[in-house]
C-alpha positions in Angstrom: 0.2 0.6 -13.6 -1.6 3.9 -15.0 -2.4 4.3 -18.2 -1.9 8.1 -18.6 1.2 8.6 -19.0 2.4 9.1 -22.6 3.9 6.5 -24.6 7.3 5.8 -24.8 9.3 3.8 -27.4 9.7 0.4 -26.1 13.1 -1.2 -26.6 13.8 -3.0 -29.8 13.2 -6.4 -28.6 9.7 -5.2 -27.6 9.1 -3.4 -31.1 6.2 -3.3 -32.5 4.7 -3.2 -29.1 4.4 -0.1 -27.5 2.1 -1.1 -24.1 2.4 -4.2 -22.1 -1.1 -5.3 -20.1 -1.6 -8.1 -17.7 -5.2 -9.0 -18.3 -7.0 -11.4 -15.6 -10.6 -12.8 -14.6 -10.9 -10.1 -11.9 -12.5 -10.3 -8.0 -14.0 -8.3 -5.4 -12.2 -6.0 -3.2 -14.9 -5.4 -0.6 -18.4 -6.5 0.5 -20.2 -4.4 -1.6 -18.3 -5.5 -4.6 -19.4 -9.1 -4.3 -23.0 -9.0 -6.1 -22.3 -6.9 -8.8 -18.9 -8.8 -9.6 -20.9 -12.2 -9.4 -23.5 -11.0 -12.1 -20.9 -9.4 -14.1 -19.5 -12.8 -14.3 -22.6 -14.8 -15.1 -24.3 -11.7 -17.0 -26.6 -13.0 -19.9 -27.0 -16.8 -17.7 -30.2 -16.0 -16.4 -28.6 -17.1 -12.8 -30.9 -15.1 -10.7 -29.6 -12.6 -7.3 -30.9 -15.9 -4.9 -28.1 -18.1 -6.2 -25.5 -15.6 -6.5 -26.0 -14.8 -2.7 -25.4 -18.4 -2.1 -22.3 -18.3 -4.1 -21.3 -14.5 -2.7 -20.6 -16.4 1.1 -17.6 -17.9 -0.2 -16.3 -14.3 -0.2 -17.7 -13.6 2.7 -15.6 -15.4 4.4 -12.5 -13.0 3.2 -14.6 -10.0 4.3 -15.6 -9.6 0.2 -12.2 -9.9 -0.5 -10.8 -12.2 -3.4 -7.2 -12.2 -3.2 -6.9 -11.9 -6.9 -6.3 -8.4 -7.8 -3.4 -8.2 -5.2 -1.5 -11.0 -6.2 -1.9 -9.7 -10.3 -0.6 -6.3 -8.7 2.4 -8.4 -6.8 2.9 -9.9 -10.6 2.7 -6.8 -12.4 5.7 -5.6 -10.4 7.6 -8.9 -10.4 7.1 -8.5 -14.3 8.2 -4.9 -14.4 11.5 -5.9 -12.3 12.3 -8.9 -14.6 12.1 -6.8 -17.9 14.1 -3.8 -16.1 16.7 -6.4 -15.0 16.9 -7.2 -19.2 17.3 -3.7 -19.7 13.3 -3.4 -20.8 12.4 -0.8 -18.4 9.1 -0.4 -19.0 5.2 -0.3 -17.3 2.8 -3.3 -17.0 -0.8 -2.0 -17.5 -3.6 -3.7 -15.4 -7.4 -4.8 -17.0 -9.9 -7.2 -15.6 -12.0 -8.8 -17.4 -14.8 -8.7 -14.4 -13.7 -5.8 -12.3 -12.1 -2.5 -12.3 -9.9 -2.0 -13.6 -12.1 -3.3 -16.7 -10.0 -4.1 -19.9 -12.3 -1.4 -21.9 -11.6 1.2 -19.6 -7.6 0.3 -19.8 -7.5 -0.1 -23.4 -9.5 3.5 -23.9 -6.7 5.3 -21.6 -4.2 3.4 -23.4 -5.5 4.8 -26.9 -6.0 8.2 -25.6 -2.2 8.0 -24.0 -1.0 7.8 -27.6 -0.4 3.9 -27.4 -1.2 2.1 -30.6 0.2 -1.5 -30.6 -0.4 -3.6 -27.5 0.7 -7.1 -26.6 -1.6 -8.7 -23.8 -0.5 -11.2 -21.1 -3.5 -13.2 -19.6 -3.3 -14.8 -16.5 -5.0 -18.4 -17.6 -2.0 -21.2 -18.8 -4.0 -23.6 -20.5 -6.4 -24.2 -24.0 -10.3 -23.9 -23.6 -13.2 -21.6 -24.6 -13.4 -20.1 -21.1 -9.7 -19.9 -20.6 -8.7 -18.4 -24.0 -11.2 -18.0 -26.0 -13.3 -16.0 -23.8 -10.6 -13.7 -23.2 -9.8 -12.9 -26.4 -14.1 -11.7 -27.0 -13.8 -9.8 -24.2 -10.3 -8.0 -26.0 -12.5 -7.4 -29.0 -15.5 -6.0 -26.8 -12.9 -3.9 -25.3 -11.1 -2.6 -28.6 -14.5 -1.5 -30.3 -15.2 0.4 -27.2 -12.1 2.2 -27.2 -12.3 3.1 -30.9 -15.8 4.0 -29.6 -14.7 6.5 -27.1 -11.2 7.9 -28.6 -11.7 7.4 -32.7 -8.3 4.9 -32.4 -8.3 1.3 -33.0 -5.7 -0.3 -31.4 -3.8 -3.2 -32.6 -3.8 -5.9 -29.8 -1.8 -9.5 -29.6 -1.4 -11.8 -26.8 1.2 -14.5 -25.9 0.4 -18.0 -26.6 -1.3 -20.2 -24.0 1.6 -21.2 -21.4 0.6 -24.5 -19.6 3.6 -26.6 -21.1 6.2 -24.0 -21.0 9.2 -24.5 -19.1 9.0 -21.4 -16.5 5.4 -22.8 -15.8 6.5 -26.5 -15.7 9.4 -25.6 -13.5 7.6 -23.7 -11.0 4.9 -26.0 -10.3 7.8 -29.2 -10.1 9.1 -26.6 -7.2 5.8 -26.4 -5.5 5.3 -30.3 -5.5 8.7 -30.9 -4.7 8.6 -28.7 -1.4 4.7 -29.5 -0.7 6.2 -34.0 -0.7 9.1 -33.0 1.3 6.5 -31.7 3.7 4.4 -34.5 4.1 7.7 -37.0 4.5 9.4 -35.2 6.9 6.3 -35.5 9.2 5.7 -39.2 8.3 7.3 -42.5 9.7 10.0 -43.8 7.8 9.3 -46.1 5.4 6.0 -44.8 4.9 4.3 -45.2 1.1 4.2 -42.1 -1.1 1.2 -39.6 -0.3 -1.2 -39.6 -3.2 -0.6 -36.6 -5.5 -3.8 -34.9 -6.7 -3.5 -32.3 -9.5 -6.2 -29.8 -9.4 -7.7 -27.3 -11.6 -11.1 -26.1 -12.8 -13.4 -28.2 -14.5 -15.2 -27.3 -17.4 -18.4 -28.7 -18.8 -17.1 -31.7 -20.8 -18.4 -30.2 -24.5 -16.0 -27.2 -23.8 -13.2 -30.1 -23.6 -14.2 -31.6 -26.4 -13.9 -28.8 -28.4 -11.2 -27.2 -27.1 -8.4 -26.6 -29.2 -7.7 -25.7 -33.1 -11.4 -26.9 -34.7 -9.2 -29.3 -37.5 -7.7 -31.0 -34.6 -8.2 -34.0 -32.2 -10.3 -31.9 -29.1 -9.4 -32.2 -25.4 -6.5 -30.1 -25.5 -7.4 -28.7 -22.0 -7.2 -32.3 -20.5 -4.5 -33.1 -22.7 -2.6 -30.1 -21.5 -3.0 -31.0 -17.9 -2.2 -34.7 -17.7 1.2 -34.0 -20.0 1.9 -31.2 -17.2 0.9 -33.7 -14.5 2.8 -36.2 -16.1 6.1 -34.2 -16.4 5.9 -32.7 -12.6 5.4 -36.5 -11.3 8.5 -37.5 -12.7 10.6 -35.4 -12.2 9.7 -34.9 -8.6 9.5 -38.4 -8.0 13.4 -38.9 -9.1 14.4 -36.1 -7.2 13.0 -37.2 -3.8 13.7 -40.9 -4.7 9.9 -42.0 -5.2 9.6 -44.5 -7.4 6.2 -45.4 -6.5 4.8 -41.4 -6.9 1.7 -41.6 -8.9 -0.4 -38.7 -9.8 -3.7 -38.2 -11.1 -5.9 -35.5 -12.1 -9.5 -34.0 -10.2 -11.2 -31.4 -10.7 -13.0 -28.6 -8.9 -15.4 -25.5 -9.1 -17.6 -26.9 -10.6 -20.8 -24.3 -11.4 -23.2 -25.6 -14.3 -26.6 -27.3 -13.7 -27.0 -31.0 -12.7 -28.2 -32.4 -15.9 -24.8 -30.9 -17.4 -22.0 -33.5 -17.7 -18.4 -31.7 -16.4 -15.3 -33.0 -16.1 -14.8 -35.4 -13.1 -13.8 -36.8 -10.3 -14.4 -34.0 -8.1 -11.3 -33.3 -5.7 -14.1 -34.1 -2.4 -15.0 -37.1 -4.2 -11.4 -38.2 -5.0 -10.5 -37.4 -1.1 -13.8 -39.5 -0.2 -12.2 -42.8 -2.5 -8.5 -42.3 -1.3 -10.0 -43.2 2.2 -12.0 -45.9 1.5 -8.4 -47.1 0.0 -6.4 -46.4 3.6 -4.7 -43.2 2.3 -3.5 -41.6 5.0 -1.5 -38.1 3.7 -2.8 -36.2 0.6 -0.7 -33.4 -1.6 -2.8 -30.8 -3.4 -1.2 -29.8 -6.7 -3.3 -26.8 -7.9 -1.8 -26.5 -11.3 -4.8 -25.2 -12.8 -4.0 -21.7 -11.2 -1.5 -19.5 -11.7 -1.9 -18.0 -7.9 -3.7 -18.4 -4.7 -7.3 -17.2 -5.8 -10.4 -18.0 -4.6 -10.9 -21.3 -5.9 -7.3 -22.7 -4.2 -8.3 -20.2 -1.2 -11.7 -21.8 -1.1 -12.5 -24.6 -2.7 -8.8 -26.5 -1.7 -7.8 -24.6 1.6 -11.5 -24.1 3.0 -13.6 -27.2 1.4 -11.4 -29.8 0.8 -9.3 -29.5 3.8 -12.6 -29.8 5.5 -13.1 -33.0 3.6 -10.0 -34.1 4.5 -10.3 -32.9 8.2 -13.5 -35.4 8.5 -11.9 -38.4 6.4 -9.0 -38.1 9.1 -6.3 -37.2 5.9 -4.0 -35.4 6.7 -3.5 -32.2 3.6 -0.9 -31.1 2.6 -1.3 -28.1 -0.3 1.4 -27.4 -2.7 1.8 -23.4 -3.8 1.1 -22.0 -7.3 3.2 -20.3 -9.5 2.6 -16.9 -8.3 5.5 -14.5 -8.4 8.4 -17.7 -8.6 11.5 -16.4 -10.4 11.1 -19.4 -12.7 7.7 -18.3 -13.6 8.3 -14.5 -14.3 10.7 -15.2 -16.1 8.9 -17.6 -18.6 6.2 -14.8 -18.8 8.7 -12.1 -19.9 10.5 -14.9 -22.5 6.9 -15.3 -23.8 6.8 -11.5 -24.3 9.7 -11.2 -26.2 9.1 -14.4 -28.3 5.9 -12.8 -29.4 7.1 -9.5 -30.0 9.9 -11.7 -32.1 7.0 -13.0 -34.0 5.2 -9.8 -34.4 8.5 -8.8 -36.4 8.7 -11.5 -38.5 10.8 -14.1 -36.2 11.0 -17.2 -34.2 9.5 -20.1 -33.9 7.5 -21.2 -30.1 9.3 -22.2 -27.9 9.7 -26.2 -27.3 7.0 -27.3 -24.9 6.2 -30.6 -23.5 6.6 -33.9 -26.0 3.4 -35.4 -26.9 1.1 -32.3 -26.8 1.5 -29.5 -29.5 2.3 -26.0 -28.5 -0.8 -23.9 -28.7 0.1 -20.6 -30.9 -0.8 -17.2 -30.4 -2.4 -16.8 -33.2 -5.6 -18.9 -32.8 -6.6 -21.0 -35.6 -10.1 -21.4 -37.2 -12.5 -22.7 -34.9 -10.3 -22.8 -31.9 -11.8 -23.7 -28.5 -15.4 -22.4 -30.0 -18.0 -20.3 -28.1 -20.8 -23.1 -27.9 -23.4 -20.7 -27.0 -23.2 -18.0 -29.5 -21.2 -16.3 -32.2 -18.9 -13.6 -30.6 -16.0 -12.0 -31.9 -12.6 -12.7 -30.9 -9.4 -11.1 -31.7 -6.0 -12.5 -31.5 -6.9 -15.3 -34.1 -6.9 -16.1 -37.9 -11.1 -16.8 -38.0 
């Protein structure tokens, strides 16, 4: 994971590449960490210290600790086995886009190790300004300080977003799969199906709308979680013999003022309804998350299963993708499909029907910053 040590020629199927980064969102490693990591990531909100105490006790109940930047690091070397098991082997290089090791301070080691070409693999699956978008500002931030500090500009893609590829689809069908064997092994025969409650991060609903290439229909976030939702319940209900499996999508995390409409139903709320209906057993499908960070630690583990606890549910929580082998090695196919398409080659590969594959090559007007202007690598605007 340094970024000192001087470039090598990557294989040919990597060419024109020559470093490989994993960049994510980034967490706090300790209790001092917490504060300044909080207004890093609300920086320019006006969200003053007061509130980001308030939101700073979630950590505190990890000692500080977000378990984010381990399980990247657990990735990175999953990765790095993978491509050495191809015959690729070659280093993973770690940024953050909120914590050290910042993506401006990896890119500037990167340029001043000799490395010109860079293909970046972010750790957010799906199609929104705040899980693309962003990340490809905070590439460009990171590029013009670089150039800044070393006189280089380095060339930087990224893979496409991943939420309907197969490694990602097939690791989250294992997940559910084990997480309903779970729950029927403990109940009484004959007992109906639990309910199945796909959760991920909601967004305000204008960043939904928008989200997406700017020509086409909006919603692509939603869009790309039902059709994931959609595939996962059906091919987990034939496996286990479910007929009756339904699943649904919730929400959680949310963080924006009252008066600012965000995607609904909150998971609590959901947990509240299913109830009221005479639910009694619960699966928790995080498929918004590619690993066990601190809104599945927190929000699903801590809050909701204190929901749940109250309601008299019993919870059952299905994993992420973390390090599966099905998952890895999606990620690395990604990586040599767009080094493919760096050189001139192939085409995406097939996702789910009914949702287009997002490229990755944004298009004009993609999942737009409402806010402001910003630059953005890794698109055609």
């Amino acid at each position: 994971m340094s970024t000192s040590a001087a470039p090598s020629t990557l294989p040919a199927d990597l060419s024109p590449y020559d470093a490989l980064v994993l960049l994510s969102f980034g967490g706090p490693e300790g209790p001092d960490d917490v504060l300044p990591f909080l207004r890093r990531v609300t920086a320019g909100k006006g969200i003053p210290d007061e509130r980001l105490a308030e939101v700073g006790q979630h950590y505190a109940l990890f000692g500080g600790v977000s378990p984010i930047n381990a399980q990247n690091r657990a990735l990175i070397a999953a990765l790095e086995a993978e491509l050495a098991d191809r015959g690729f082997p070659v280093t993973v290089h770690f940024a953050n886009r909120n914590f050290e090791p910042l993506v401006a301070d990896t890119l500037t080691g990167l340029a001043e190790a000799g490395h010109r070409r860079v293909l970046v693999l972010t750790t957010s699956a799906y199609s929104s300004y705040s899980s693309c978008r962003q990340y490809r500002e905070n590439l460009a931030d990171a590029v013009a300080a670089a150039e800044d500090a070393t006189g280089v500009l380095l060339e930087v893609d990224k893979i496409r977003p991943y939420a309907l590829h197969p490694g990602f689809v097939d690791a989250n069908v294992a997940a559910v799969q084990a997480a309903l064997e779970d729950v029927r092994s403990a109940d009484d025969a004959g007992a109906p199906a639990p309910a199945l409650l796909f959760v991920t991060h909601s967004i305000p609903t204008a960043m939904d709308e928008t989200s997406g290439p700017g020509d086409g229909e909006g919603r692509l976030y939603t869009r790309q979680h039902l059709a994931l939702a959609e595939a996962v319940t059906e091919r987990v209900a034939a496996a286990l013999d479910l007929p009756d499996l339904q699943g649904e999508l919730v929400f959680c995390s949310r963080s924006g003022p009252p008066q600012q409409p965000w995607l609904e139903p909150d998971v609590n709320d959901r947990l509240e309804e299913l109830a009221d209906e005479g639910v009694e057993s619960v699966v928790l499908a995080p498929i918004g998350f590619i690993s066990d960070h601190m809104e599945v630690v927190y929000d699903l583990d801590t809050e909701a299963q204190a929901t749940a606890e109250r309601l008299g549910l019993r919870v059952v929580r299905a994993g992420t993708a973390g390090t599966e082998a099905a998952f890895v090695r999606g990620l690395v196919d990604l990586v040599l499909e767009r080094a493919a398409q760096a050189r001139g080659g192939t085409p995406a590969t097939p996702g789910l029907a009914g949702v287009e594959a997002a490229p990755a090559v944004c298009a004009p007007g993609c999942c737009p910053n409402l806010r402001t202007d910003r630059p953005a690598l890794c698109g055609s605007d």
